[in-house]
C-alpha positions in Angstrom: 21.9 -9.9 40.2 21.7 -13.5 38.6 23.1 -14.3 35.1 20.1 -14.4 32.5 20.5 -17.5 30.0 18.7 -16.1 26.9 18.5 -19.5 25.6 16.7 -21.4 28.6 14.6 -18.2 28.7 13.3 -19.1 25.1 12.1 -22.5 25.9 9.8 -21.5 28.4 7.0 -20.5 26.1 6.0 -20.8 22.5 3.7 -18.4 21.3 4.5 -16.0 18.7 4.1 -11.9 19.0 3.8 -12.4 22.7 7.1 -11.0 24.6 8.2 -12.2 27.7 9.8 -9.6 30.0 13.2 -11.3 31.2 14.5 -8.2 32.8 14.2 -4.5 33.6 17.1 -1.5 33.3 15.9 1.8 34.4 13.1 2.5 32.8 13.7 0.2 30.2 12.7 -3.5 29.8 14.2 -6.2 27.9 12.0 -9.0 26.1 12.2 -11.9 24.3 9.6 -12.7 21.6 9.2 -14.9 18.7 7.9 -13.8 16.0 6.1 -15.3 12.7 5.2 -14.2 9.6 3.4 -10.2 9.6 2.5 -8.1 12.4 0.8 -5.2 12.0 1.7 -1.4 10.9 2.6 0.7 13.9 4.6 3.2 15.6 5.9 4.5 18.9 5.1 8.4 19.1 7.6 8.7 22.3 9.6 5.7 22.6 12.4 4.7 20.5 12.9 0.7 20.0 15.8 -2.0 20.0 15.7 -5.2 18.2 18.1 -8.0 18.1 17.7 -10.8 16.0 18.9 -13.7 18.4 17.8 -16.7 15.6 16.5 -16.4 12.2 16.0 -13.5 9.4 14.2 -10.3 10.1 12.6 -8.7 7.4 11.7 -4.7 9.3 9.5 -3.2 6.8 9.3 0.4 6.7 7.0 2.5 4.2 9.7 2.9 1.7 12.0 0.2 2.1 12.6 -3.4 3.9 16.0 -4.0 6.3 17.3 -7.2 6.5 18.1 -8.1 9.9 20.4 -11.0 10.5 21.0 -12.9 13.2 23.4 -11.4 15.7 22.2 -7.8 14.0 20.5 -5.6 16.4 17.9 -2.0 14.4 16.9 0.4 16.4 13.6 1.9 15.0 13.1 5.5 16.2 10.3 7.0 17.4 7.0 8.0 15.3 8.6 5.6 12.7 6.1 3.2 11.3 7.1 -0.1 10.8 5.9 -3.5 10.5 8.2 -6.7 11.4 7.9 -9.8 9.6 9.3 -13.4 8.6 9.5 -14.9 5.2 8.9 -18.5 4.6 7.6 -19.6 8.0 10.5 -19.2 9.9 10.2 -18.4 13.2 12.4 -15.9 14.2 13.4 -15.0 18.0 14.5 -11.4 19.3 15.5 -9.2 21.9 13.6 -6.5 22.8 14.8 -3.2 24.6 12.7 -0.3 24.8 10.3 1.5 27.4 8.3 0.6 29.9 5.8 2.9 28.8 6.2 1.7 25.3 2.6 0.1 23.7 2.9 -3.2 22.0 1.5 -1.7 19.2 1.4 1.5 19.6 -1.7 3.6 19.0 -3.5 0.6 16.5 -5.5 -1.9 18.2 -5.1 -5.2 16.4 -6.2 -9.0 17.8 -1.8 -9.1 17.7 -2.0 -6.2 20.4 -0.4 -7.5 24.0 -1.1 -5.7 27.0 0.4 -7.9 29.3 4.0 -9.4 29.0 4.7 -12.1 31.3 7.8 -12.1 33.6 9.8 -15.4 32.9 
């Protein structure tokens, strides 16, 4: 039961669509990742997902739309809906993850962005 500092947590790695698991409620975890440009198209079947934008712009593209997600703004994407997160203009953007531990990274598409593993920082 220590405090967490989000922002020392950040500096302690670099690559982008790779989350770091910083903590675990439950069932649940909580990750940090930073993110860059596209992902891929996917969705959670059983799993619902939380996303808060801690720095930057998130654009959450959905089939029909895009939702802007600003810093300090937190979407939750339900399950079995598809969505694909991105960046505009080569901004990296950093978020907060909460969702499942059972929850895929990508769901049921395998793509060289899929993570299998997330480190504990």
């Amino acid at each position: 039961m220590n405090s967490i500092n989000i922002k020392e947590k950040f500096s302690k790695f670099s690559k982008n669509w790779h989350p770091h698991q910083i903590a675990i409620v439950d069932n649940m975890q909580v990750l940090l990742a930073k993110i860059k440009d596209e992902f891929v198209w996917h969705s959670h079947e059983d799993e619902d997902e939380l996303f808060q934008v801690v720095k930057g712009t998130l654009y959450m593209q959905f089939r029909d739309r895009t939702e802007v997600v600003k810093e300090g703004e937190i979407i939750v994407i339900p399950k079995g809906v598809e969505h694909n997160p991105q960046t505009k203009n080569g901004e990296e953007v950093h978020v907060l993850l909460f969702e499942k531990l059972s929850t895929s990274h990508t769901g049921n598409v395998t793509h060289e962005k899929t993570q299998t593993n997330y480190p504990k920082i």
